[in-house]
C-alpha positions as CSV (number, residue, x, y, z in Angstrom):
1,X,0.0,0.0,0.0
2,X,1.2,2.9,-1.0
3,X,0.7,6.5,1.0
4,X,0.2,8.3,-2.3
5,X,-2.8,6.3,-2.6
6,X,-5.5,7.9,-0.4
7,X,-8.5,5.7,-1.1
8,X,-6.1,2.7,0.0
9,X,-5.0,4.6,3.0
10,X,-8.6,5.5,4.2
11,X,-9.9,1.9,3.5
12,X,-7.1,0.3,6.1
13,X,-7.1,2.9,8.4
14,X,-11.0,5.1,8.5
15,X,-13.2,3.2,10.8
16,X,-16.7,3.1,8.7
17,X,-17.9,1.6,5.8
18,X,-16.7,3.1,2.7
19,X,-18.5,3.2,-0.8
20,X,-16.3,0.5,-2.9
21,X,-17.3,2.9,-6.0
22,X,-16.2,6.1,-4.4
23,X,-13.5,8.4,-5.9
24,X,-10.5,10.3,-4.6
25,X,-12.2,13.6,-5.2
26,X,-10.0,16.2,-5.4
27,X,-12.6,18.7,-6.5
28,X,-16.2,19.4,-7.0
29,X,-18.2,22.2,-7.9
30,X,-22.2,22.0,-8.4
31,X,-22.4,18.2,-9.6
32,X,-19.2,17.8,-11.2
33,X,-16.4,16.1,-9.5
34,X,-12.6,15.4,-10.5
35,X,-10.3,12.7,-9.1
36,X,-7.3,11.7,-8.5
37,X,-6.8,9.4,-11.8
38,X,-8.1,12.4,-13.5
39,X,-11.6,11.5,-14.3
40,X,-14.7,13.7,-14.1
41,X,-17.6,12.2,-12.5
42,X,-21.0,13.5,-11.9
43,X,-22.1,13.3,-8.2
44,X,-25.8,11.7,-7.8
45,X,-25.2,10.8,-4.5
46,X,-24.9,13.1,-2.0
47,X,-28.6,14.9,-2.4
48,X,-26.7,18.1,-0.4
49,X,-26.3,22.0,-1.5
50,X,-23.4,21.5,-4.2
51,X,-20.0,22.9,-3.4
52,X,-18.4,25.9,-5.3
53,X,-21.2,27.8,-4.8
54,X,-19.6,31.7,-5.3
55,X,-21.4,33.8,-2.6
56,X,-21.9,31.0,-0.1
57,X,-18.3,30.1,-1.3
58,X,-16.7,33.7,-0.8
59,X,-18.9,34.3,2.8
60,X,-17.2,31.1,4.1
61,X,-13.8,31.9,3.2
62,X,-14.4,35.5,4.3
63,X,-15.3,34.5,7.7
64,X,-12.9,31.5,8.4
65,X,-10.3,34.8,7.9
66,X,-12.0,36.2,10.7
67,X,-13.0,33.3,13.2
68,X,-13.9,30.2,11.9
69,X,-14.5,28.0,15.5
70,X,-15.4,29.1,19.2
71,X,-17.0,27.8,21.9
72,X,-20.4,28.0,22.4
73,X,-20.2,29.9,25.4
74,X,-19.1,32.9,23.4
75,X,-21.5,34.6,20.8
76,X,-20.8,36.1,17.0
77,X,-22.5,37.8,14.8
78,X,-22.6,35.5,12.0
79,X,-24.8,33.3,15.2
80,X,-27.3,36.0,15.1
81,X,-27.3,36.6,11.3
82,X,-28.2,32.8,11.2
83,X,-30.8,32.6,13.6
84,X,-32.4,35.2,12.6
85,X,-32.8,34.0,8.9
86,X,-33.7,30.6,10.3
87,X,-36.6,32.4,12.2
88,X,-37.4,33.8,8.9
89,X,-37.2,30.7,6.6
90,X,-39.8,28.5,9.2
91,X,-43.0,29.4,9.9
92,X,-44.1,30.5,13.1
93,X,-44.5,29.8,15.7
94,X,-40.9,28.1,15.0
95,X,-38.5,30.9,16.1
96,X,-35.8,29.6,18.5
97,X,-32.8,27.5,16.5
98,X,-29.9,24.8,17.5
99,X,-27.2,25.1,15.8
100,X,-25.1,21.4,16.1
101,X,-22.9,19.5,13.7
102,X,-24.6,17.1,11.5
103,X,-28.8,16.7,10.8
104,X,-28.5,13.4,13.2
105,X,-27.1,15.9,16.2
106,X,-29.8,17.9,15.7
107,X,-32.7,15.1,16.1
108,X,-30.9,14.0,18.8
109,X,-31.3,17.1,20.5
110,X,-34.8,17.5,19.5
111,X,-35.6,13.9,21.4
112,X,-34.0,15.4,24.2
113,X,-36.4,18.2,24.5
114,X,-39.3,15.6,24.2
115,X,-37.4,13.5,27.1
116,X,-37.1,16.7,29.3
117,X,-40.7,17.7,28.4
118,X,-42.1,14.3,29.2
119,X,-39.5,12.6,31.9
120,X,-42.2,9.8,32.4
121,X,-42.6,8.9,29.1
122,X,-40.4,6.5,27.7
123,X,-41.4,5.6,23.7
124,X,-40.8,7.5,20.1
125,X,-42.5,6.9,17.0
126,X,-41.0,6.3,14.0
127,X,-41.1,4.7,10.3
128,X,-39.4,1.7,10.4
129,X,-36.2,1.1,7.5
130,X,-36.2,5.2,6.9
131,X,-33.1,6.7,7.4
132,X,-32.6,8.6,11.0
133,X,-29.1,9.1,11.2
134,X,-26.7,7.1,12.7
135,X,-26.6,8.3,16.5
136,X,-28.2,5.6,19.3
137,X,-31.5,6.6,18.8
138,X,-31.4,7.2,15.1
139,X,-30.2,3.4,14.4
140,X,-33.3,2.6,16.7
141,X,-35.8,3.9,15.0
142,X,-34.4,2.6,11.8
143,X,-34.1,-0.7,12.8
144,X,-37.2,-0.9,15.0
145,X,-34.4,-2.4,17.9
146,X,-32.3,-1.0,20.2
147,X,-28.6,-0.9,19.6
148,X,-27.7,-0.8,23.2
149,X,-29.8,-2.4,26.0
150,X,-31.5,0.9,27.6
151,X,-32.3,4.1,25.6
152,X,-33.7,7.0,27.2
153,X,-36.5,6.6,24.5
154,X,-37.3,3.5,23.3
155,X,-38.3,2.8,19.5
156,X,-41.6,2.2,18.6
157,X,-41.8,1.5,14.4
158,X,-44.3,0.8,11.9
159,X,-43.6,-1.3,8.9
160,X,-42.4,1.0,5.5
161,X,-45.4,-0.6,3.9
162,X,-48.0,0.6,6.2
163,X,-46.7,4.4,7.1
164,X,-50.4,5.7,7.3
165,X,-50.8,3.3,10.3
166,X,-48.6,6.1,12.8
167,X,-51.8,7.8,12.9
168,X,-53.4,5.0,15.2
169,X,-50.0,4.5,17.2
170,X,-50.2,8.2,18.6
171,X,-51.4,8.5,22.3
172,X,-50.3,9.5,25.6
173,X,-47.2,6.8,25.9
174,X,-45.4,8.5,23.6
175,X,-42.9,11.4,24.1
176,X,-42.5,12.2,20.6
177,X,-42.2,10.8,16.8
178,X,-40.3,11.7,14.2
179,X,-41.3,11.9,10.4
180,X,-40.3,12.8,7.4
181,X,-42.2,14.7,4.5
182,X,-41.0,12.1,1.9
183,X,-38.5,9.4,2.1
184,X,-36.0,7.0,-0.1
185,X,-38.9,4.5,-0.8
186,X,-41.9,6.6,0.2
187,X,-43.3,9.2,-2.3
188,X,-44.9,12.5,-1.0
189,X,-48.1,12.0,-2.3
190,X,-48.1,8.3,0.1
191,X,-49.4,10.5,3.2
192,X,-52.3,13.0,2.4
193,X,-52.8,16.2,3.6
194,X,-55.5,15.1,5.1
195,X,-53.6,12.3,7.0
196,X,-51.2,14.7,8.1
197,X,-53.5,17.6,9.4
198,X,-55.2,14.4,12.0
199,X,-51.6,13.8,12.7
200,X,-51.3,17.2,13.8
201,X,-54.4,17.0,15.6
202,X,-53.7,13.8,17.3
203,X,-49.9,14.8,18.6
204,X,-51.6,18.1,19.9
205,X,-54.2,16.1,21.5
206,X,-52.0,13.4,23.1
207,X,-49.1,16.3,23.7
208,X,-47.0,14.5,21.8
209,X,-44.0,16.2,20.6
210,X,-44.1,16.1,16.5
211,X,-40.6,16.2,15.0
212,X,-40.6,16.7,11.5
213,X,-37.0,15.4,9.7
214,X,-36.4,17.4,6.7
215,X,-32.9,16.3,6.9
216,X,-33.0,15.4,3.2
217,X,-36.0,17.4,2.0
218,X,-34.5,20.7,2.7
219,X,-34.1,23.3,1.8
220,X,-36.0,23.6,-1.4
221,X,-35.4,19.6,-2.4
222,X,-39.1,19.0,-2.6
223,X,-39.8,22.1,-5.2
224,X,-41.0,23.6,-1.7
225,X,-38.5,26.0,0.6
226,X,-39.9,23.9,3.2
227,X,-41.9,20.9,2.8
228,X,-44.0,21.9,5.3
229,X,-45.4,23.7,2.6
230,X,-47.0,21.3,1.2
231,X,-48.2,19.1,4.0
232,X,-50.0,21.9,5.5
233,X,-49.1,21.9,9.3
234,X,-46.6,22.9,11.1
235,X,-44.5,20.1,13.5
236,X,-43.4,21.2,17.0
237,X,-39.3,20.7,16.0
238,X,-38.2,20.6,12.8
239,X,-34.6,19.2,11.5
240,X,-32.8,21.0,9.1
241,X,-29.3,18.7,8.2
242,X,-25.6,19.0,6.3
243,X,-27.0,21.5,3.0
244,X,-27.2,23.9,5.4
245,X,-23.6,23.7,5.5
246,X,-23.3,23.7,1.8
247,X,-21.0,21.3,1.5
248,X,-18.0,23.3,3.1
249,X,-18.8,22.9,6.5
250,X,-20.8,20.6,8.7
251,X,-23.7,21.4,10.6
252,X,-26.9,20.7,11.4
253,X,-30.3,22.8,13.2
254,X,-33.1,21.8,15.5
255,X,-36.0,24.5,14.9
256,X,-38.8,24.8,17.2
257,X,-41.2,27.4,19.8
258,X,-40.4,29.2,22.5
259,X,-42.6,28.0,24.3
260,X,-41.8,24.4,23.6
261,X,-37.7,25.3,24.3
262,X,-39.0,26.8,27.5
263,X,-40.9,24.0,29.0
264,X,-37.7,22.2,29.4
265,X,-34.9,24.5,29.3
266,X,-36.1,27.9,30.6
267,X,-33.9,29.2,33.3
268,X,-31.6,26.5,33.4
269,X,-28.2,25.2,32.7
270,X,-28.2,25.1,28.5
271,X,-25.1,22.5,28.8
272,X,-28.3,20.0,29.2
273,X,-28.2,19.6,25.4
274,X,-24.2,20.8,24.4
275,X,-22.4,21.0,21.2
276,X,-19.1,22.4,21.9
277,X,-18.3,23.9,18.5
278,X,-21.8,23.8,17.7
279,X,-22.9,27.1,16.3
280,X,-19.1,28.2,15.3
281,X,-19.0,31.7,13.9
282,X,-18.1,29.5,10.7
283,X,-20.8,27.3,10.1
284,X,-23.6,29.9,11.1
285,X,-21.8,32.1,8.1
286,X,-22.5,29.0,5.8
287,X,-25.7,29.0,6.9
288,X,-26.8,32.5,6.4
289,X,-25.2,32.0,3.2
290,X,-27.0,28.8,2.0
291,X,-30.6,30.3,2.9
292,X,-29.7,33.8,1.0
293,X,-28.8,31.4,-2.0
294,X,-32.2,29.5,-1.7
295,X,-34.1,32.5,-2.2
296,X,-31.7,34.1,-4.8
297,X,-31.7,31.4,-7.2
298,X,-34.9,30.4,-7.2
299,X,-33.4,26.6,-5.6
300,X,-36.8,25.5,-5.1
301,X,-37.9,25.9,-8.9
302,X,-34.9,24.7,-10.0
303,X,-35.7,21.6,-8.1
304,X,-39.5,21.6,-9.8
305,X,-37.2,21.8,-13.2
306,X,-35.0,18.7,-12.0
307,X,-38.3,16.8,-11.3
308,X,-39.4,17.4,-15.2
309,X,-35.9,16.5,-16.3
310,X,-36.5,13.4,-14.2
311,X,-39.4,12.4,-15.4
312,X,-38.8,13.1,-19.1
313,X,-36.1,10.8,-19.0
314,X,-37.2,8.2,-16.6
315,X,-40.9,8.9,-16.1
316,X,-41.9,5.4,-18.3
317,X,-39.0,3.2,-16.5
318,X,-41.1,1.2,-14.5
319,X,-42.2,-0.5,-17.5
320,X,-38.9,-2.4,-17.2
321,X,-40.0,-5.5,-15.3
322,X,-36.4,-4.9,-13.1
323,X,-38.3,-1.7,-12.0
324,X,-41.2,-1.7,-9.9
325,X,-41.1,1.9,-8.8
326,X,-40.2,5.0,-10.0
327,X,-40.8,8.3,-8.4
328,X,-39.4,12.2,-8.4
329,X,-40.8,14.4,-5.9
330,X,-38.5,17.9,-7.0
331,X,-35.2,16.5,-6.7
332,X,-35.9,13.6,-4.8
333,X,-35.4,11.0,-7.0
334,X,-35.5,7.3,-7.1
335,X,-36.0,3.5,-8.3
336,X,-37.0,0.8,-6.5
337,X,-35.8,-2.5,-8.0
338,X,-37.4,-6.0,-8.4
339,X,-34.0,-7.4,-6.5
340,X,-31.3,-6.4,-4.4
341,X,-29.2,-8.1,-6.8
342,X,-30.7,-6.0,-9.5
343,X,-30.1,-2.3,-7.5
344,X,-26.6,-3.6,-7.0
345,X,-26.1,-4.1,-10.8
346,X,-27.3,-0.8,-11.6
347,X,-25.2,1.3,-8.7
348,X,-21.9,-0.6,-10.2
349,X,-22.9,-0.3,-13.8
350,X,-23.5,3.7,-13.2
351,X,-20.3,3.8,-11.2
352,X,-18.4,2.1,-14.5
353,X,-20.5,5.2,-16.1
354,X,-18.9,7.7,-13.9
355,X,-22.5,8.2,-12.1
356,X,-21.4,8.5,-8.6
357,X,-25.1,7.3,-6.3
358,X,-25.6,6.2,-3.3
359,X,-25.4,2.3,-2.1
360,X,-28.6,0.8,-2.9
361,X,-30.9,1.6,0.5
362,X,-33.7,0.1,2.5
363,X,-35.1,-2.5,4.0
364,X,-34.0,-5.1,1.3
365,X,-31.3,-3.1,-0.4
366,X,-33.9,-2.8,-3.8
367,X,-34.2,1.4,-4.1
368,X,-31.1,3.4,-6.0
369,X,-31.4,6.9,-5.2
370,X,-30.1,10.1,-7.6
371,X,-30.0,12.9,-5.8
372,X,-27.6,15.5,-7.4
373,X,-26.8,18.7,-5.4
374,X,-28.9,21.8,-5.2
375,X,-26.9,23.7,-7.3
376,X,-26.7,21.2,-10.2
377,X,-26.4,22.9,-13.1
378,X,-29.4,22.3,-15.4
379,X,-27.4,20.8,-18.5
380,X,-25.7,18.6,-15.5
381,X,-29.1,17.2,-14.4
382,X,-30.2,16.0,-17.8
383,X,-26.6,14.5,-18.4
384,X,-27.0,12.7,-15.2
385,X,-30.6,11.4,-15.8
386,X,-30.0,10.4,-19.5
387,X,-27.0,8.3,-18.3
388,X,-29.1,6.9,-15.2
389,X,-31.8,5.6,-18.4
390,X,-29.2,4.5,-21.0
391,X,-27.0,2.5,-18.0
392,X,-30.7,1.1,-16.7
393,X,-32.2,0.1,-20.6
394,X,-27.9,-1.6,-20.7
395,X,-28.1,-3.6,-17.8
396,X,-31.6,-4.2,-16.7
397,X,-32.7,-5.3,-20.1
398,X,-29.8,-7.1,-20.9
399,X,-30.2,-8.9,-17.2
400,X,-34.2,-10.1,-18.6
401,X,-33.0,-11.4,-21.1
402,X,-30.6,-13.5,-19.4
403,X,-32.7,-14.6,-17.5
């Protein structure tokens, strides 16, 4: 092995699993990366804001030449430039923001305020096989089991199939759930507005706390700023994840009332939930930067744009008999195969095509994800979904065939 070799490097010594497709990137702007063999790829896989942005870009660099970390104990006014947008982007009565590291920080901090609101109640709600993060109680709600013997809040899951059937699961055991708008797997239009207004009505009614995780569906991936938006309610903490960060610095924000904050945290010690660097002068200038660029360039159209390029080019796949799905909600775009074996095929076969996506995901491995950046360009987009078709007519068809 050889130490000019950093994808060897990083496989023996990085503790993780690593993509076996993944490049050396050494740089990336929008969708377009370029490694260290000297290869441009197009990056389908991350489903973040797209590096190389120029203001968010320029406000980053400008303020890491100022102060990039600091503890939390010490304010900035890039922290009150960020929070104050974030008041701005939610709707009300969301007003008070956490800024933390990563999207899975921040739901981790929004179980604790449903812990500290309701110290008696041990249970959260959740969709069983979505994706939570990867922190304790994250993995729990994905999995529908415990990783470690005792968790502060136990998970309590519905099958993927059935996500309608958290309505009837809500009541007075239950310290919180957490949700997503629109998953890898589950289309927007699976929950109505209708379902989610009685959801409302039944977390208000149960005082259940109603986390909404728009980790991946925003900002603006849905065609929607917020997919709140669409559903037509509004949760009591809402997670906001890594675009914030815009792919140049990591963060993540737990959005939610005063008067929910102050139920648990009013006059007292706010170590109870801490993020040492959380909230650095650095990543709250990324932030403020990000949510100016939403709204300047239109991000949320654009994604309403990436949905028609999506479904011009893939919009009849399903009548492959490999495919049995097909859906693009915005930018959130996907395929759920007839195998795992099949998904697998297509993820290496796009890899061979310089299509960087995501391992194939849930429950049985079957659904390939492309989720370009925010910022794609729009000639990058179509690229990207006419290779995703040409690479799936290749390899699915030749596979029915063969068999």
């Amino acid at each position: 092995m050889s130490s000019r070799d950093p994808g060897a490097v990083v496989r023996r010594h990085s503790i993780g699993t690593i993509d076996p497709h993944a490049p050396v990137v050494t740089g990336m702007v929008g969708a377009r990366m370029e490694t260290a063999d000297g290869s441009h790829w197009f990056d389908a896989s991350t489903g973040g804001f797209g590096a190389g942005h120029p203001g968010v870009t320029a406000a980053i660099a400008e303020q890491a030449g100022r102060v990039a970390l600091s503890s939390r104990i010490l304010l900035s006014r890039p922290l009150a430039e960020a929070v104050k947008a974030l008041d701005a982007f939610c709707p009300d009565p969301l007003t008070v923001s956490y800024l933390c590291n990563s999207g899975g920080e921040a739901l981790d901090s929004a179980l604790k305020l449903a812990k500290g609101t309701h110290p008696g109640r041990s249970r959260v709600l959740g969709i069983a096989g979505e994706n939570f993060g990867t922190l304790t109680h994250g993995q729990g709600l994905a999995t529908g089991a415990t990783p470690v013997p005792v968790l502060p809040l136990m998970p309590v899951t519905v099958p993927g199939t059935r996500p309608e059937s958290l309505l009837e699961q809500v009541d007075a055991t239950l310290a919180a759930m957490v949700v997503a708008p629109a998953a890898l797997g589950r289309p927007l239009d699976r929950l109505s507005p209708q379902w989610w207004r009685a959801l409302r009505d039944r977390c208000t009614q149960h005082d259940v706390l109603l986390i909404l995780d728009e980790r991946l569906t925003a900002p603006a991936r849905l065609g929607w700023d917020l997919a709140t938006q669409a559903l037509g309610i509004v949760p009591d903490a809402l997670i906001l994840g890594e675009a914030l960060g815009a792919d140049a610095v990591p963060v993540g924000v737990m959005v939610t009332s005063r008067a929910a904050y102050d139920r648990v945290y009013a006059g007292k010690n706010p170590s109870l939930h801490g993020s040492t660097f959380g909230a650095n002068p650095l990543s709250a200038a990324a932030v403020c930067a990000a949510l100016a660029a939403v709204a300047a360039d239109g991000l949320a159209d654009r994604q309403r744009r990436a949905e028609d390029s999506a479904r011009r080019f893939l919009g009849d796949i399903a009548s492959f008999s490999a495919v049995t799905e097909f859906c693009a909600d915005g930018g959130l775009v996907w395929l759920r195969l007839a195998t795992a074996e099949q998904a697998r095929a297509l993820t290496t076969a796009l890899a061979e095509a310089r299509i960087l996506v995501r391992p194939p995901f849930g429950p049985d491995g079957d659904v390939v994800a492309v989720l370009p950046p925010l910022t794609a360009d729009p000639a990058d987009l179509e690229k990207i979904h006419g290779t995703v078709r040409a690479v799936a007519e290749k390899v699915l068809t030749v596979r029915e065939v063969a068999a």
